[in-house]
DSSP file (Angstrom, degrees, kcal/mol; ACC not computed):
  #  RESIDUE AA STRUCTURE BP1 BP2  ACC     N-H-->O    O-->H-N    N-H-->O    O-->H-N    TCO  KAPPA ALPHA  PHI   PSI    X-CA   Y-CA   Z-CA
    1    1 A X              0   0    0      0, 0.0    17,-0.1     0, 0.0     2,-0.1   0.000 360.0 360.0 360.0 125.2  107.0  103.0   97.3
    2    2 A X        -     0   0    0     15,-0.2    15,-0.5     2,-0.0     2,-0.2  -0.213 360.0-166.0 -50.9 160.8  108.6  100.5   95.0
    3    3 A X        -     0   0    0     13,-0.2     2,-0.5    -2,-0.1    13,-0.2  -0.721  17.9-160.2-156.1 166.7  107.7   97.4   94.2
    4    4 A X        -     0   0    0     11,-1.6     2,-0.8    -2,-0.2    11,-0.3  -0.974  13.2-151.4-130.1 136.3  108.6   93.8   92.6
    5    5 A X        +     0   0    0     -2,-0.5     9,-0.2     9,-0.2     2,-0.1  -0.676  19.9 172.8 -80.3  78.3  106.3   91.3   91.4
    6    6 A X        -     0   0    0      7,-0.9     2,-0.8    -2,-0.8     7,-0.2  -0.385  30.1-128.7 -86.6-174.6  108.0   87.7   91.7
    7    7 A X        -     0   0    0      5,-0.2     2,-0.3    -2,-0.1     5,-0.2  -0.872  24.8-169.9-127.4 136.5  105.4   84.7   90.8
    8    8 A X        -     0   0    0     -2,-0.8     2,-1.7     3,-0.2     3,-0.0  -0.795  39.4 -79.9-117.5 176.9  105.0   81.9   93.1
    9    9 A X  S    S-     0   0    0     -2,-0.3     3,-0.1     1,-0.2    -1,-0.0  -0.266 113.7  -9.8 -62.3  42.1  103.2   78.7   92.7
   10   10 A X  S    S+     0   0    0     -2,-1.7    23,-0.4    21,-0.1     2,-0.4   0.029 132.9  55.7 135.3  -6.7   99.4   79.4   93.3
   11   11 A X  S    S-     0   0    0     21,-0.2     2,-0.6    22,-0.1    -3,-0.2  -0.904  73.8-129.1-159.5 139.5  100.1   82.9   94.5
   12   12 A X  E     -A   31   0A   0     19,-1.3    19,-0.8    -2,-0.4     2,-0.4  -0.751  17.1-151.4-105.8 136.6  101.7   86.1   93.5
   13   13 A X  E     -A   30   0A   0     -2,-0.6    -7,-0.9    17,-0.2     2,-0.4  -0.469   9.6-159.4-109.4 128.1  104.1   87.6   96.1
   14   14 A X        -     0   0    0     15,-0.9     2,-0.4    -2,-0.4    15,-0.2  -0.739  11.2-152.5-109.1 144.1  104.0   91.6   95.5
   15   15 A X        +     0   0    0     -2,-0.4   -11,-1.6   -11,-0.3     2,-0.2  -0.988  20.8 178.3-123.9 119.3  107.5   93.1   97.2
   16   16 A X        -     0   0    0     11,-0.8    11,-0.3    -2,-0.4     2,-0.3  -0.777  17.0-152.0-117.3 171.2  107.2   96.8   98.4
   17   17 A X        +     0   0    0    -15,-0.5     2,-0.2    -2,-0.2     9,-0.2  -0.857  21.0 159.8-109.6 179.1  109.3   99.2  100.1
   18   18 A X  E     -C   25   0B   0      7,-1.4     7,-1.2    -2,-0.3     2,-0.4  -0.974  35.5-117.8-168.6 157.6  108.5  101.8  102.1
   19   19 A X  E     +C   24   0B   0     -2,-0.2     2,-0.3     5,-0.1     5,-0.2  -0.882  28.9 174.0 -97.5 153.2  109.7  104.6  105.1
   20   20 A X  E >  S-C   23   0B   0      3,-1.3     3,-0.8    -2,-0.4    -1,-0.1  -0.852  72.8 -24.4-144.2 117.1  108.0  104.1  107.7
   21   21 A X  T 3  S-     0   0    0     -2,-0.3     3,-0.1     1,-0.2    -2,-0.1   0.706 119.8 -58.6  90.9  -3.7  109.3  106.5  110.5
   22   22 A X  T 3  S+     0   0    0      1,-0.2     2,-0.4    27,-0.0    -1,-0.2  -0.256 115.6 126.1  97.1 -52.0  112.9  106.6  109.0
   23   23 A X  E <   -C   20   0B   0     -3,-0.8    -3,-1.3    -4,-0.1     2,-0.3  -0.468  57.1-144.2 -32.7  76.0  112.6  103.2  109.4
   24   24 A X  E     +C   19   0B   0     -2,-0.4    23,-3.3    -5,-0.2    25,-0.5  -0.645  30.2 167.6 -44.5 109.9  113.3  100.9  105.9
   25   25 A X  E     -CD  18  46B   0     -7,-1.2    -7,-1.4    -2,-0.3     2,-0.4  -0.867  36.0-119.2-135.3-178.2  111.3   97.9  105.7
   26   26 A X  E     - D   0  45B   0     19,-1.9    19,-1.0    -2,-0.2    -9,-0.2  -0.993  23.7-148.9-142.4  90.4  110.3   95.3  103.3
   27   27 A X  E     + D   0  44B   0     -2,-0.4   -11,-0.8   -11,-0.3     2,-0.3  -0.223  17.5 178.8 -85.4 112.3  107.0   95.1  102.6
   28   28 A X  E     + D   0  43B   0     15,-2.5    15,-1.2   -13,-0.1   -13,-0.2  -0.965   9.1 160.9-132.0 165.8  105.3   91.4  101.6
   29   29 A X        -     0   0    0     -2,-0.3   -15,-0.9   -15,-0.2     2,-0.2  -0.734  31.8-131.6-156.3 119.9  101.5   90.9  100.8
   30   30 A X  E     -A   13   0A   0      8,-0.4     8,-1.7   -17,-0.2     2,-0.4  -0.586  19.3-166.7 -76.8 145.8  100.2   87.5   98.8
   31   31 A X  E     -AB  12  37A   0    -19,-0.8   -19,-1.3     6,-0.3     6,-0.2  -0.876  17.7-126.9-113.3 121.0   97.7   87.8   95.8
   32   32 A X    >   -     0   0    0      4,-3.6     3,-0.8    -2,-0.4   -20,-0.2  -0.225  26.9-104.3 -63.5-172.4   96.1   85.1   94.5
   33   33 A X  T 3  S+     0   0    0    -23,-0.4   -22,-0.1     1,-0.3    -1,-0.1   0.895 124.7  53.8 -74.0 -40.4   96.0   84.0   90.9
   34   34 A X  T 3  S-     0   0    0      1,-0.1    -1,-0.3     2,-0.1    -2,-0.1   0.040 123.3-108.6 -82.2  25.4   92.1   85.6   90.8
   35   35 A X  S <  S+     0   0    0     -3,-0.8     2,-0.2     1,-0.2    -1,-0.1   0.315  74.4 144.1  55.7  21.8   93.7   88.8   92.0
   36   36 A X        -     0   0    0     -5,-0.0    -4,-3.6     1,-0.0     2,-0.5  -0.526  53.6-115.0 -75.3 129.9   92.0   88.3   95.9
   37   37 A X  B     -B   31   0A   0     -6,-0.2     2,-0.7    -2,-0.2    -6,-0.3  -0.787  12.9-147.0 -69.3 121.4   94.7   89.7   98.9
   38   38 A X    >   +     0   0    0     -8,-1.7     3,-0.9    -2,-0.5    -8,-0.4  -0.707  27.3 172.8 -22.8  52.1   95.6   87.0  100.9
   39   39 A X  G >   +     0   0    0     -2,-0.7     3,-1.8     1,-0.3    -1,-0.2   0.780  66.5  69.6 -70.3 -22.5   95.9   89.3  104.2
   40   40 A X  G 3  S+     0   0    0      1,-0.2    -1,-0.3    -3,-0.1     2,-0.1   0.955 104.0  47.3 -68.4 -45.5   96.5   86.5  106.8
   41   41 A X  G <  S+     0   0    0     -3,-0.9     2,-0.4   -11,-0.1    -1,-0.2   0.210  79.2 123.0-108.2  55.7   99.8   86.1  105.2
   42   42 A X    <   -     0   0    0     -3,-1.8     2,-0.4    -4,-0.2   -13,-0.2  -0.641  36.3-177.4 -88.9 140.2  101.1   89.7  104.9
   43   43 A X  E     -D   28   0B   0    -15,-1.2   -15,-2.5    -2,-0.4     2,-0.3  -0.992  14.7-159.7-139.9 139.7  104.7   90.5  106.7
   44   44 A X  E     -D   27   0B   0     -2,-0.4     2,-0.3   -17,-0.2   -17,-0.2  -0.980  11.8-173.9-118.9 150.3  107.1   93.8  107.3
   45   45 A X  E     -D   26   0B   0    -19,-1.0   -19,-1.9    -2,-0.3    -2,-0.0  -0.991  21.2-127.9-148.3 121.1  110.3   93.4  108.0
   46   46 A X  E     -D   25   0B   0     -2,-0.3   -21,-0.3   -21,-0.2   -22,-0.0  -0.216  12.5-157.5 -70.4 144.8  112.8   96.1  108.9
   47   47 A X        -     0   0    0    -23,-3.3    65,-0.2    65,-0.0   -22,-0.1   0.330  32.3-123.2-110.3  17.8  115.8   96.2  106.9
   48   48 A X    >>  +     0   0    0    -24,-0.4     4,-1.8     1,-0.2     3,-0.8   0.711  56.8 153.6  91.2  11.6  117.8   97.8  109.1
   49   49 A X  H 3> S+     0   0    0    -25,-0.5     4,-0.7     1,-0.3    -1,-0.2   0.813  79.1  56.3 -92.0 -31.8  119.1  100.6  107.8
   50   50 A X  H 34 S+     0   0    0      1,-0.2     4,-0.4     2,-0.2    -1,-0.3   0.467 103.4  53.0 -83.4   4.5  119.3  102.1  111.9
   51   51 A X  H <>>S+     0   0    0     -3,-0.8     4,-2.9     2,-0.2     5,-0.5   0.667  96.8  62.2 -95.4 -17.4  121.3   99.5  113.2
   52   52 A X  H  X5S+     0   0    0     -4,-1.8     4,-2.7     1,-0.2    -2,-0.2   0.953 105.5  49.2 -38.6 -43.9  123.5  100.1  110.6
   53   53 A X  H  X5S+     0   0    0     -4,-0.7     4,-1.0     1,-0.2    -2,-0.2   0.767 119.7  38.6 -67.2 -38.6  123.8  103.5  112.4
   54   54 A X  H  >5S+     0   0    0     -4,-0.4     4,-1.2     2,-0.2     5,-0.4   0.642 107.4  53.7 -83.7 -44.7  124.3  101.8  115.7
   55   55 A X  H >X5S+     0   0    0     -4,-2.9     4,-3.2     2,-0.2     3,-0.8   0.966 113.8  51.8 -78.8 -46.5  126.5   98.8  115.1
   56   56 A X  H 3X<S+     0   0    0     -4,-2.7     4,-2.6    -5,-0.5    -2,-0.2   0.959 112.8  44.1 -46.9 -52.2  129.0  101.5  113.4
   57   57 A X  H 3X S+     0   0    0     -4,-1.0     4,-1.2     2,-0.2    -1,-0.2   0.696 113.7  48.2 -79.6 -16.4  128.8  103.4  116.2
   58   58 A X  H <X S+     0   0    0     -4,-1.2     4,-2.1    -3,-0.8    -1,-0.2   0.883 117.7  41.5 -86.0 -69.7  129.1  100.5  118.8
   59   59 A X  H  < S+     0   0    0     -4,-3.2     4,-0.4    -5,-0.4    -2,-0.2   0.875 109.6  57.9 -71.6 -17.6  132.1   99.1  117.0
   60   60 A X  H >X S+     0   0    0     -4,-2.6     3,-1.2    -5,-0.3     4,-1.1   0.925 110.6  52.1 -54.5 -42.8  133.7  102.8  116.4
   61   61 A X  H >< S+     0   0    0     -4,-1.2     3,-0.7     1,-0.3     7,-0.2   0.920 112.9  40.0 -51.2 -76.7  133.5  102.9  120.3
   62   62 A X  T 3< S+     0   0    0     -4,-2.1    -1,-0.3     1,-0.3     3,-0.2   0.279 113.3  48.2 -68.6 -17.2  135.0  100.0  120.8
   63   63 A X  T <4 S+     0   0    0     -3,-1.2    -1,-0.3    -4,-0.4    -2,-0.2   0.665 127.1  31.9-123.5 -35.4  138.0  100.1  118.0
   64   64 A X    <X  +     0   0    0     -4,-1.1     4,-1.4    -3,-0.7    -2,-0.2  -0.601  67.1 163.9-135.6  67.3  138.9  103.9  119.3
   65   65 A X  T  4 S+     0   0    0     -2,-0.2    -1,-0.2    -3,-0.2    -3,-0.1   0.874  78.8  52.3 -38.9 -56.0  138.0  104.2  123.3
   66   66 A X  T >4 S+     0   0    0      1,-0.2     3,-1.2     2,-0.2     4,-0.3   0.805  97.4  61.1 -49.4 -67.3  140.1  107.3  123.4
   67   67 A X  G >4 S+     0   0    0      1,-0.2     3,-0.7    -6,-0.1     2,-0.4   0.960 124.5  14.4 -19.9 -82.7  138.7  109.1  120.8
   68   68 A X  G 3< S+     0   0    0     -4,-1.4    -2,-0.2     1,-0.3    -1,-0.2  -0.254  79.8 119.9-117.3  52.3  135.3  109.4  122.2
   69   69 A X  G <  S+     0   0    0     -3,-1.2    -1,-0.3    -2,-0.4    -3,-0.1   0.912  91.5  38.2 -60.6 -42.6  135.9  108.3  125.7
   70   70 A X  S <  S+     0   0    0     -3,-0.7     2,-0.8    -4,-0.3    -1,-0.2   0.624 101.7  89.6 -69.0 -22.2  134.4  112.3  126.5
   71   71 A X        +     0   0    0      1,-0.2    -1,-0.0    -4,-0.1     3,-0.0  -0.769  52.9 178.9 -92.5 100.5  131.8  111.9  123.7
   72   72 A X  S    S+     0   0    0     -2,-0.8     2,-0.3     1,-0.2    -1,-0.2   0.863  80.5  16.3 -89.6 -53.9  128.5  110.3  125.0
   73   73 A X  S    S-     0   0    0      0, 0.0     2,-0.5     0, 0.0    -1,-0.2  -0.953  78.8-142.7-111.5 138.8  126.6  110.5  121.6
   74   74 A X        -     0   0    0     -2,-0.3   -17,-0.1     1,-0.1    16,-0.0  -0.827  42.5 -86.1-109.4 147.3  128.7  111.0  118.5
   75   75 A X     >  -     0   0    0     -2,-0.5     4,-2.1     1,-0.1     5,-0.1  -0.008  27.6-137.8 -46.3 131.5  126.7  113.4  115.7
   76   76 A X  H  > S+     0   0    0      1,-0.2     4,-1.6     2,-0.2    -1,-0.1   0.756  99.7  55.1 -69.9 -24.5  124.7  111.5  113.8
   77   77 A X  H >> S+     0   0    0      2,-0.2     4,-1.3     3,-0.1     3,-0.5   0.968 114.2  46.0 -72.2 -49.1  125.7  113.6  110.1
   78   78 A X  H >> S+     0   0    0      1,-0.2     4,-0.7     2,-0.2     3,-0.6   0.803 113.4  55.7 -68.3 -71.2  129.9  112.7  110.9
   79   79 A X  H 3X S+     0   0    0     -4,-2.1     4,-1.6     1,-0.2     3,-0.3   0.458 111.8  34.7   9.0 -84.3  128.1  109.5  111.6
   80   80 A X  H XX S+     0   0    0     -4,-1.6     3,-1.7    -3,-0.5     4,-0.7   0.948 117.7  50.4 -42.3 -78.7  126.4  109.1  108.1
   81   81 A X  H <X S+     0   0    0     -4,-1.3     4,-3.2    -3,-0.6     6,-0.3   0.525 105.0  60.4 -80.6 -20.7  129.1  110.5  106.2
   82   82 A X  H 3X S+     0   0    0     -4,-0.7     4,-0.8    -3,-0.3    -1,-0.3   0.710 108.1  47.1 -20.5 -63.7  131.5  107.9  108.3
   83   83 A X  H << S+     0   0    0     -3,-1.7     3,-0.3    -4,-1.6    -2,-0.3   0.881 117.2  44.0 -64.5 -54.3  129.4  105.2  106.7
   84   84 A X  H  < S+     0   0    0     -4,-0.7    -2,-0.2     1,-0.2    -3,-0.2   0.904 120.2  33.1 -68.2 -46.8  129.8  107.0  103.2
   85   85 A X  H  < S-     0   0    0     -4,-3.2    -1,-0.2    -5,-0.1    -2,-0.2   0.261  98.9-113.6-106.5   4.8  133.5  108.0  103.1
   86   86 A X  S  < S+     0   0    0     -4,-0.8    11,-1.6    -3,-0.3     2,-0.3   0.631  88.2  85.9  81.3 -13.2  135.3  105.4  104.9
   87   87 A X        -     0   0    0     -6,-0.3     2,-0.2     9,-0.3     9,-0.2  -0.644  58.5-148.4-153.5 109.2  136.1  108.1  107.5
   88   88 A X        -     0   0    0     -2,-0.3     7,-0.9     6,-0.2     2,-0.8  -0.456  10.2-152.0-114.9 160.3  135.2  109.9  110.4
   89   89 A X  E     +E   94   0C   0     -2,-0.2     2,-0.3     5,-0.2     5,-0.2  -0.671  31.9 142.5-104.1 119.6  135.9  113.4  111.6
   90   90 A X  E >   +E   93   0C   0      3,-1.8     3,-2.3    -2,-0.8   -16,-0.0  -0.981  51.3   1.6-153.1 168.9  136.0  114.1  114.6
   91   91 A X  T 3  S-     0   0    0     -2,-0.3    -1,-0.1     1,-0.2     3,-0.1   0.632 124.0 -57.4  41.1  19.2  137.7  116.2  117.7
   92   92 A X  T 3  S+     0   0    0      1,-0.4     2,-0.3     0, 0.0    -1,-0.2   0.576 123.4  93.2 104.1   2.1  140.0  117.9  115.0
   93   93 A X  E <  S-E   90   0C   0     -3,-2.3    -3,-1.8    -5,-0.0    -1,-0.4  -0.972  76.3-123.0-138.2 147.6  141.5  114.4  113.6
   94   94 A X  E     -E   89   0C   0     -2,-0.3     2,-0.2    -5,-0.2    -5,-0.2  -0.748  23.7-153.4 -97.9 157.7  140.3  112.2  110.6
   95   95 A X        -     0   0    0     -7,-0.9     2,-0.5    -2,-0.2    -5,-0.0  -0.705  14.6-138.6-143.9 144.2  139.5  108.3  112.1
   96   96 A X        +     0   0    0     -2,-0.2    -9,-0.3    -9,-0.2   -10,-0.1  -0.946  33.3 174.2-112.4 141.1  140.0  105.8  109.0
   97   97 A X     >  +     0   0    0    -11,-1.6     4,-2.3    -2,-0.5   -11,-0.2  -0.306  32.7 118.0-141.8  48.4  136.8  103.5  109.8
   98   98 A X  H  > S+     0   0    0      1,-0.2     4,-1.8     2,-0.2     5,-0.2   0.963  73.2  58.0 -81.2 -52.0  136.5  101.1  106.9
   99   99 A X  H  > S+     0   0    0      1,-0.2     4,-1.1     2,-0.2    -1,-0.2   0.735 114.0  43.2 -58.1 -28.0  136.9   98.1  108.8
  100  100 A X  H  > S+     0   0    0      2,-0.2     4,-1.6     3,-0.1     5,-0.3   0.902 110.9  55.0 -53.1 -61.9  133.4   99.5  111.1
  101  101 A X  H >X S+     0   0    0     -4,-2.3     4,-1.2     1,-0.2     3,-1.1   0.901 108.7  44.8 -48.5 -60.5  131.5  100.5  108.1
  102  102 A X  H >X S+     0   0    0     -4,-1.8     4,-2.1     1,-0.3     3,-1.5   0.901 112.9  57.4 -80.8 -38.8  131.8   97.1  106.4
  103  103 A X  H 3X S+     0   0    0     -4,-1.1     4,-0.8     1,-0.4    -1,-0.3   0.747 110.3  37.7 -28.5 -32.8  130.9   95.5  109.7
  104  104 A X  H <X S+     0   0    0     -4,-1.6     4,-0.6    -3,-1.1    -1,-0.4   0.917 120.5  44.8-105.7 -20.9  128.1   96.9  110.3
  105  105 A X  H XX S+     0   0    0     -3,-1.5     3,-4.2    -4,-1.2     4,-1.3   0.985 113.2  56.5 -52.6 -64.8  126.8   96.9  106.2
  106  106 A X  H >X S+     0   0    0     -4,-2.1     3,-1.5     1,-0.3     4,-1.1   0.826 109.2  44.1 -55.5 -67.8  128.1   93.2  106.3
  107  107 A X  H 3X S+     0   0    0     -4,-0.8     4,-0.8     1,-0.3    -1,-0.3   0.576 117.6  50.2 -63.7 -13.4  125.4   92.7  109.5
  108  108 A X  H <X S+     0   0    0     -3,-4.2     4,-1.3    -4,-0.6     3,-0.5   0.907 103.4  51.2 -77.8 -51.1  123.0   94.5  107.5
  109  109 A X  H <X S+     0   0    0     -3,-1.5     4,-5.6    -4,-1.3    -2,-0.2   0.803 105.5  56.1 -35.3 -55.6  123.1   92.8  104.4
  110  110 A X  H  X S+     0   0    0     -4,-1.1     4,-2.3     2,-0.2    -1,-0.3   0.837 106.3  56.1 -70.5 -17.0  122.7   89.2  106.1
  111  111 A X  H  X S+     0   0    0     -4,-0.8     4,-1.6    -3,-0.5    -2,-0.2   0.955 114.5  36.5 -44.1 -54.1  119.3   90.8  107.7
  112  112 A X  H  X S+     0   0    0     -4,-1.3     4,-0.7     2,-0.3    -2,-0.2   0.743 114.9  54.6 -93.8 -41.1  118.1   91.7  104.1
  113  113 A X  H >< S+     0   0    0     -4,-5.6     3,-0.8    -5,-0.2    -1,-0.2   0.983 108.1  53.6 -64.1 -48.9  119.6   88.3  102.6
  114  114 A X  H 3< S+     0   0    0     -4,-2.3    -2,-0.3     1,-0.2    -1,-0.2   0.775 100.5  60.6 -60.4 -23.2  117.5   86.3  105.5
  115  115 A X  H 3<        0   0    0     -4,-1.6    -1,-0.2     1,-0.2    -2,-0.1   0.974 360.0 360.0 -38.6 -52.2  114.1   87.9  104.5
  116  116 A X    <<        0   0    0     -3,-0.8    -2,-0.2    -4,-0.7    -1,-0.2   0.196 360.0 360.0-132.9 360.0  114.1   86.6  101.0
C-alpha cells in the first residue's frame, strides 16, 4: 500500500492504494488536524484497471467480428499483453489493436481523473 498525504483546509486527506481482489482502488480516509480519523467520510473507489480488460475486449470484438466470431472468451494473457504491445495474437495472425488499447486506457484514465 502506498500512500500520499495532500493537506486540506481543516483536515488531512491521506490517499492509499491497494489490491483488493485484483481489483485497484483508491483508497480516501480524513484526519483531522489533532490527528482523530474522520470515518464518516472515508471512500474507495475502483480505478478500473478490469474494465480496462473488458472495454478492450468489447471494442476488439467489435473492430474484428471475424477474427473471434468462433472465440467466446479471448485468453486473458494475449489479452494483457494486447494492452502492452499494441498487438494481439491470435488464431495464427498478429491484430494491430492500438486504436482499442487507447480506448479503453483513455476510458480508464477519465475514471481516475473524476475521483480527484
Amino acid at each position: 500500500m502506498g500512500s500520499i498525504i495532500s493537506t486540506a483546509p481543516k483536515r488531512w486527506l491521506i490517499l492509499g492504494y491497494r489490491y483488493r481482489w485484483l481489483h485497484l482502488t483508491t483508497d480516501w480516509l480524513a484526519v483531522n488536524p489533532g490527528r482523530a480519523v474522520d470515518y464518516s467520510l472515508t471512500r474507495s473507489v475502483p480505478l478500473g484497471i478490469q474494465s480496462v480488460v473488458s472495454d478492450f475486449d468489447e471494442s476488439f470484438r467489435v473492430n474484428n467480428l471475424k477474427a473471434v466470431k468462433a472465440t467466446p472468451v479471448l485468453p486473458p494473457e494475449r489479452v494483457r499483453r494486447a494492452i502492452a504491445t499494441g498487438v494481439f495474437d491470435g488464431g495464427g495472425r498478429c491484430y494491430p489493436c492500438e486504436q482499442e488499447v487507447q480506448e479503453a486506457t483513455n476510458l480508464m484514465l477519465n475514471r481516475i481523473a473524476d475521483t480527484y
